[in-house]
C-alpha positions as CSV (number, residue, x, y, z in Angstrom):
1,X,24.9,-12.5,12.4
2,X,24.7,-13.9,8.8
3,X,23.1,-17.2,8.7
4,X,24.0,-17.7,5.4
5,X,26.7,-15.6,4.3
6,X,26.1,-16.9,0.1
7,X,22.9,-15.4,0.2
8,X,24.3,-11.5,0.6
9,X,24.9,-9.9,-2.7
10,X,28.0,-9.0,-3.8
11,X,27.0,-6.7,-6.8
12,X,23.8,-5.9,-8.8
13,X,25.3,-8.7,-11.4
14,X,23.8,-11.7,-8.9
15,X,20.4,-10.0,-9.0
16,X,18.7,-10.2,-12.5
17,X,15.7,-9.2,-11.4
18,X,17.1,-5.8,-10.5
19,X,18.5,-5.3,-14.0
20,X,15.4,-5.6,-16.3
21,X,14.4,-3.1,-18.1
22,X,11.8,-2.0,-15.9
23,X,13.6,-1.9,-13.1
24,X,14.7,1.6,-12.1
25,X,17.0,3.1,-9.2
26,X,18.6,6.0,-8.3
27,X,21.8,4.6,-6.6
28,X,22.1,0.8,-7.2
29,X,24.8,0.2,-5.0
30,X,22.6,2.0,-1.7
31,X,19.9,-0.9,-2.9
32,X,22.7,-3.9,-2.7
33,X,23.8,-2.1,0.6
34,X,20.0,-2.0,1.9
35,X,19.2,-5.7,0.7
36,X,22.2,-7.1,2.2
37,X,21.5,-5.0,5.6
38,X,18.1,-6.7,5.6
39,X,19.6,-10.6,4.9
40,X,21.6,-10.1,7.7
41,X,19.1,-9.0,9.7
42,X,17.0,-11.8,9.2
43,X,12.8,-12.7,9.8
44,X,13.3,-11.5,13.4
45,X,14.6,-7.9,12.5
46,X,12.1,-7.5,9.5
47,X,8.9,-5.4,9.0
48,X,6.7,-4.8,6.0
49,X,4.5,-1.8,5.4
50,X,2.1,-2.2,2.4
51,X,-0.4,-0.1,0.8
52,X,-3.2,-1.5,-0.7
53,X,-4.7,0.3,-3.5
54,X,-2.8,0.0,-6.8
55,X,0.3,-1.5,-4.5
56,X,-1.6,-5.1,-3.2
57,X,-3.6,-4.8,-6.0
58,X,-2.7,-4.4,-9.7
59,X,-3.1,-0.8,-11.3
60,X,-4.3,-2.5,-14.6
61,X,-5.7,-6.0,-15.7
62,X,-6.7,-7.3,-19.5
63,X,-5.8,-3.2,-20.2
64,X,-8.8,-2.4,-17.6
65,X,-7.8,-0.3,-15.0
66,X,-9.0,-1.8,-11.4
67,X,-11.1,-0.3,-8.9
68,X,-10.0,1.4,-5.9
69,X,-10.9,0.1,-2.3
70,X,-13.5,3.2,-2.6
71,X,-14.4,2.7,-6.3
72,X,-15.4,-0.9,-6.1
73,X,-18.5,0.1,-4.0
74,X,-19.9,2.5,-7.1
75,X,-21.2,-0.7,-7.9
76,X,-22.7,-2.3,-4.9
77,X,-26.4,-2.8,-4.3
78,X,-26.9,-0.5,-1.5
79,X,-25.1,2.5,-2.7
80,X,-27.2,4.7,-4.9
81,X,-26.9,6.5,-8.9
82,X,-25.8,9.9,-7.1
83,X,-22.9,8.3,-4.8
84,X,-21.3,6.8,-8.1
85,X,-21.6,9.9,-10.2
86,X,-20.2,12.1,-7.1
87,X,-17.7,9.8,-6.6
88,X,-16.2,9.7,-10.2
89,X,-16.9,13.7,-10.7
90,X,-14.3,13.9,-7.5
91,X,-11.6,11.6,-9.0
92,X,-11.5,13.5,-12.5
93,X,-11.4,16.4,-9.9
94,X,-8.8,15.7,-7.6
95,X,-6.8,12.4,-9.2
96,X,-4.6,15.1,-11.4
97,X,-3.5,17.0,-8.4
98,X,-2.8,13.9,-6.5
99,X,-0.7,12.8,-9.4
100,X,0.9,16.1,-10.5
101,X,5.2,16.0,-10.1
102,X,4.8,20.2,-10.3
103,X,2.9,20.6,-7.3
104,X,4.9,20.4,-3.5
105,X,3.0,17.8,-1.1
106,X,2.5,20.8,1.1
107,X,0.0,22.4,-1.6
108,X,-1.6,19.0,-1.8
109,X,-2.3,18.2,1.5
110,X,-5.2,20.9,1.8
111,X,-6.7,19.6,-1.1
112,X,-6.5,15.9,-0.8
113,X,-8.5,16.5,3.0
114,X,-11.0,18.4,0.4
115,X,-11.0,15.0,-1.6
116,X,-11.4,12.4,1.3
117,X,-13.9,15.0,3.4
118,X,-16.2,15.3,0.3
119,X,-16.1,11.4,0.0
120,X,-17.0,10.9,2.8
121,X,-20.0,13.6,3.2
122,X,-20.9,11.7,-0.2
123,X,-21.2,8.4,1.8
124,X,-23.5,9.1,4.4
125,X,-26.8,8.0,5.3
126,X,-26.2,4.8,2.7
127,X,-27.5,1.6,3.9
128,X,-24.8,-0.6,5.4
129,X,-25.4,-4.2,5.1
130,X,-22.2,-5.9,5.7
131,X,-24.2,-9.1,4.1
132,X,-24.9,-7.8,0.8
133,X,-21.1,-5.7,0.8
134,X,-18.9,-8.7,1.2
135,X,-20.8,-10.5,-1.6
136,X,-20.4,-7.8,-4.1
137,X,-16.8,-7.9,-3.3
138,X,-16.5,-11.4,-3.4
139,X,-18.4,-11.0,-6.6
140,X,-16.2,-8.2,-8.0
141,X,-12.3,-8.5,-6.4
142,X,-9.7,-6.5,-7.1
143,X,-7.5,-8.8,-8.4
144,X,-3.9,-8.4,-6.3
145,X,-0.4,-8.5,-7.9
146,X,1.0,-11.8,-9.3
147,X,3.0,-13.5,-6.1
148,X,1.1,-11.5,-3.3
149,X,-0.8,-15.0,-2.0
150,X,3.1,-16.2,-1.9
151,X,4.6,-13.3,-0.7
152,X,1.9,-12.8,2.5
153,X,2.6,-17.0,2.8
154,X,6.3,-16.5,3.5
155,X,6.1,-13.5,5.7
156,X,3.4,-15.6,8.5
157,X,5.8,-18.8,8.2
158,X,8.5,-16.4,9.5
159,X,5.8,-14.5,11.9
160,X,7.2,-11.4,9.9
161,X,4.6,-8.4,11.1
162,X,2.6,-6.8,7.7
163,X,1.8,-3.2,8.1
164,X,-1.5,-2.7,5.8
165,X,-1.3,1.4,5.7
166,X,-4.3,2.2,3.3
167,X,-5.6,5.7,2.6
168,X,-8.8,4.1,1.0
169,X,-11.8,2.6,3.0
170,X,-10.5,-0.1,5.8
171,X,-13.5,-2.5,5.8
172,X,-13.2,-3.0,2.0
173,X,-9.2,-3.6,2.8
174,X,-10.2,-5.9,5.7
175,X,-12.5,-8.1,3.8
176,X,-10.6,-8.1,0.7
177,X,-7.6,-9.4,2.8
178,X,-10.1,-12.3,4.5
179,X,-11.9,-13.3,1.9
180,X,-8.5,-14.2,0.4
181,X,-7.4,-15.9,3.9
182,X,-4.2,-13.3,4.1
183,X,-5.7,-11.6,7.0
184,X,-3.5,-13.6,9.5
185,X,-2.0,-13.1,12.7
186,X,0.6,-11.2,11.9
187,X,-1.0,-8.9,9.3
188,X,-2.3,-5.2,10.5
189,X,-4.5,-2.5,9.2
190,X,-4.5,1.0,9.7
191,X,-6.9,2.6,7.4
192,X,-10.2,4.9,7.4
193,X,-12.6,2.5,8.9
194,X,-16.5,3.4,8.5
195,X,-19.1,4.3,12.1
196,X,-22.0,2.5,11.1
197,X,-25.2,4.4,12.8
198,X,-28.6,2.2,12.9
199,X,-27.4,0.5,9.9
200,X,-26.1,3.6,7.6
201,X,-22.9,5.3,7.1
202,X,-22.1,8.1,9.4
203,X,-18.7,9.0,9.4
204,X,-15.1,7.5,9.9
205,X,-14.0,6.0,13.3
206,X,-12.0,7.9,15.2
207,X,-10.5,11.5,14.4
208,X,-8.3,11.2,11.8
209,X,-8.6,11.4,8.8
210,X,-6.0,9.7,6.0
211,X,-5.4,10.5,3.1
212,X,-2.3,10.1,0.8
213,X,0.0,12.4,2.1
214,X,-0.5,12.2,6.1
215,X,0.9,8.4,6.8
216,X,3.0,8.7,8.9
217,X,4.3,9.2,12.6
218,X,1.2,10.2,14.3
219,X,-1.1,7.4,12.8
220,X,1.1,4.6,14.0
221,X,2.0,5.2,17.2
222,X,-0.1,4.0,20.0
223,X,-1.8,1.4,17.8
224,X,-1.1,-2.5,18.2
225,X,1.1,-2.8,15.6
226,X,3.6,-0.8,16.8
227,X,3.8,-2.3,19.7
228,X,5.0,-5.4,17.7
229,X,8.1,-3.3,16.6
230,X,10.6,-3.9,19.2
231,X,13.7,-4.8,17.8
232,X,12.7,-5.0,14.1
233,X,14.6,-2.0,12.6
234,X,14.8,-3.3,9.0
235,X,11.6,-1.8,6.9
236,X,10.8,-3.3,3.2
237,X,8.3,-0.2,2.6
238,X,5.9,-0.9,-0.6
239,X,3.8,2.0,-1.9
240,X,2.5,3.5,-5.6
241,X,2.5,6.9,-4.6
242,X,4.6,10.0,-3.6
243,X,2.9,10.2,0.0
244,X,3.8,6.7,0.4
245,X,7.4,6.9,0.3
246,X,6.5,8.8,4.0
247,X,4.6,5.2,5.8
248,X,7.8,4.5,7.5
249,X,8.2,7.5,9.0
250,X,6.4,6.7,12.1
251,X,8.5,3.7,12.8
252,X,11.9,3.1,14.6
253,X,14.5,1.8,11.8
254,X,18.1,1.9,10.9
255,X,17.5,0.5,7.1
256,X,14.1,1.4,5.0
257,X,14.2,-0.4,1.4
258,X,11.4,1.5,-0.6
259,X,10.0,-0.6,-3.4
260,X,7.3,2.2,-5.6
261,X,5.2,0.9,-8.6
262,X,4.5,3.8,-11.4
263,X,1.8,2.8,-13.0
264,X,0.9,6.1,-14.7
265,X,3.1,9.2,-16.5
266,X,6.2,6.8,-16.4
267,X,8.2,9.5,-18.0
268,X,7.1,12.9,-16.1
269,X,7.2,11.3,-12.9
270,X,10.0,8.8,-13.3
271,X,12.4,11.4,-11.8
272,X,10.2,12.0,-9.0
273,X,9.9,8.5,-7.9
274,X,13.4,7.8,-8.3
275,X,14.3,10.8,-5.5
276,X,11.9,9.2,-3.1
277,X,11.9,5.2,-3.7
278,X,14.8,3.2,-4.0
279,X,13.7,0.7,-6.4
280,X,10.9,2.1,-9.0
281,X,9.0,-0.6,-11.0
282,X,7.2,0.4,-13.8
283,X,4.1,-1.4,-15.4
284,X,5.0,-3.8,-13.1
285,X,1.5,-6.2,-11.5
286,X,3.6,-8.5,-10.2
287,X,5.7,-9.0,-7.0
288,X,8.3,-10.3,-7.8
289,X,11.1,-7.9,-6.6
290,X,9.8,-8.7,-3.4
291,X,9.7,-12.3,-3.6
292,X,13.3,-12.5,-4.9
293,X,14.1,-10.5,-1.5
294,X,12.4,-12.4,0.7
295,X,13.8,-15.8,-0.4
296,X,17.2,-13.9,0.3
297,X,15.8,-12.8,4.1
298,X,13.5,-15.6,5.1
């Protein structure tokens, strides 16, 4: 049932924000289809699956690129010289890989478990003192994406549930999100979280392990949040890399609008992105796209 019918779109004409020029899609008239699927829909049909790294927060600001959710510890007091220069050794390593169009997810995989094992084997025995950790990140935030404050605003007016699906570290996600006040109700994470042992890193909760390429089915199931599902079968899915065009895989849906940001090798993995996401956004920190949608839905 439409509760507005003037808000469905009748053509890509009525959207401008779908037709600058970096704005990209595949099929424009599947996106109008998808969009006006979701108005119809409405707040009490709608989900919205996140990531965080480079997706909540923008790839690049004053030309600097940001830090990940794992990067922005380097830094912090407690974590020592050989972390750091382990830590960046392994992104020179493995980032290429992640990023390559050439090479099949299924070669990947192995490799990015490599990656997040290795981090992790890098992070224990550090001192964990949550005290000292949420003032370096206070101190040093990854700044999110123009219109994210409004954009988490409008989906807990509408008690819209948030999917927060993050591959990087959960209790840098989880106080990132509070320290901003977005970490409402409605808002979930699933993410590696840390097993702190006498006060030092020992490992990540629980037995599996994510990484870029495994969000999907099995890590959403039997977890609060999908419990909240019942009944809301439109997905606005936003992500920044190939594996993330998979986070709504685990979740029962009839329409899945994926929004991807390319923030690196626009033009060797423009293609790519356009195969898996419906809308690609290029250079874009913002979230607007989004926004413009949601005034549609909400």
């Amino acid at each position: 049932m439409i509760e507005d019918s003037t808000k469905v779109l009748k053509s890509i004409n009525e959207a401008d924000w779908l037709s600058k020029p970096h704005v990209h899609m595949k099929d424009p008239e599947e996106v109008i289809e998808k969009i006006n699927s979701i108005i119809q829909g409405g707040s009490k049909q709608l989900q919205v699956v996140f990531d965080f790294d480079r997706t909540l927060t923008k790839h690049h600001e004053n030309g600097v690129i940001t830090h990940s959710s794992y990067g922005v510890l380097e830094t912090a007091p407690t974590f020592p010289q050989n972390f750091t220069e382990s830590s960046r050794a392994n992104l020179a390593k493995y980032r290429p890989i992640e990023t390559d169009p050439n090479i099949s997810i299924e070669e990947k995989t192995p490799i990015m478990v490599e990656w997040w094992t290795k981090g992790i084997e890098a992070m224990k025995g550090i001192q964990w003192d949550l005290d000292v950790v949420e003032k370096h990140l206070r101190d040093n935030q990854q700044p999110l994406r123009d219109g994210t404050t409004a954009c988490f605003e409008q989906l807990q007016n509408a008690r819209v549930p948030v999917l927060v699906f993050s591959a990087g570290l959960g209790d840098v996600v989880r106080i990132a999100l509070e320290q901003r006040g977005l970490l409402t109700s409605n808002v979930h994470i699933i993410s590696n979280f840390l097993k702190i042992e006498d006060g030092k890193i020992a490992g990540y909760i629980g037995e599996n392990l994510i990484h870029v390429f495994n969000k999907n089915e099995l890590l959403i199931k039997n977890t609060p949040y999908y419990e909240e599902l019942s009944g809301r079968t439109n997905v606005i899915l936003l992500g920044d890399s190939t594996g993330d065009a998979m986070m709504a895989d685990g979740i029962s849906h009839n329409n899945v609008l994926k929004i991807g940001f390319l923030n690196t090798e626009i033009e060797e993995c423009l293609t790519q992105f356009k195969d898996l996401f419906d809308i690609v956004l290029t250079d874009d920190q913002t979230m607007d796209v989004l926004n413009h949608i949601l005034k549609l839905v909400l």
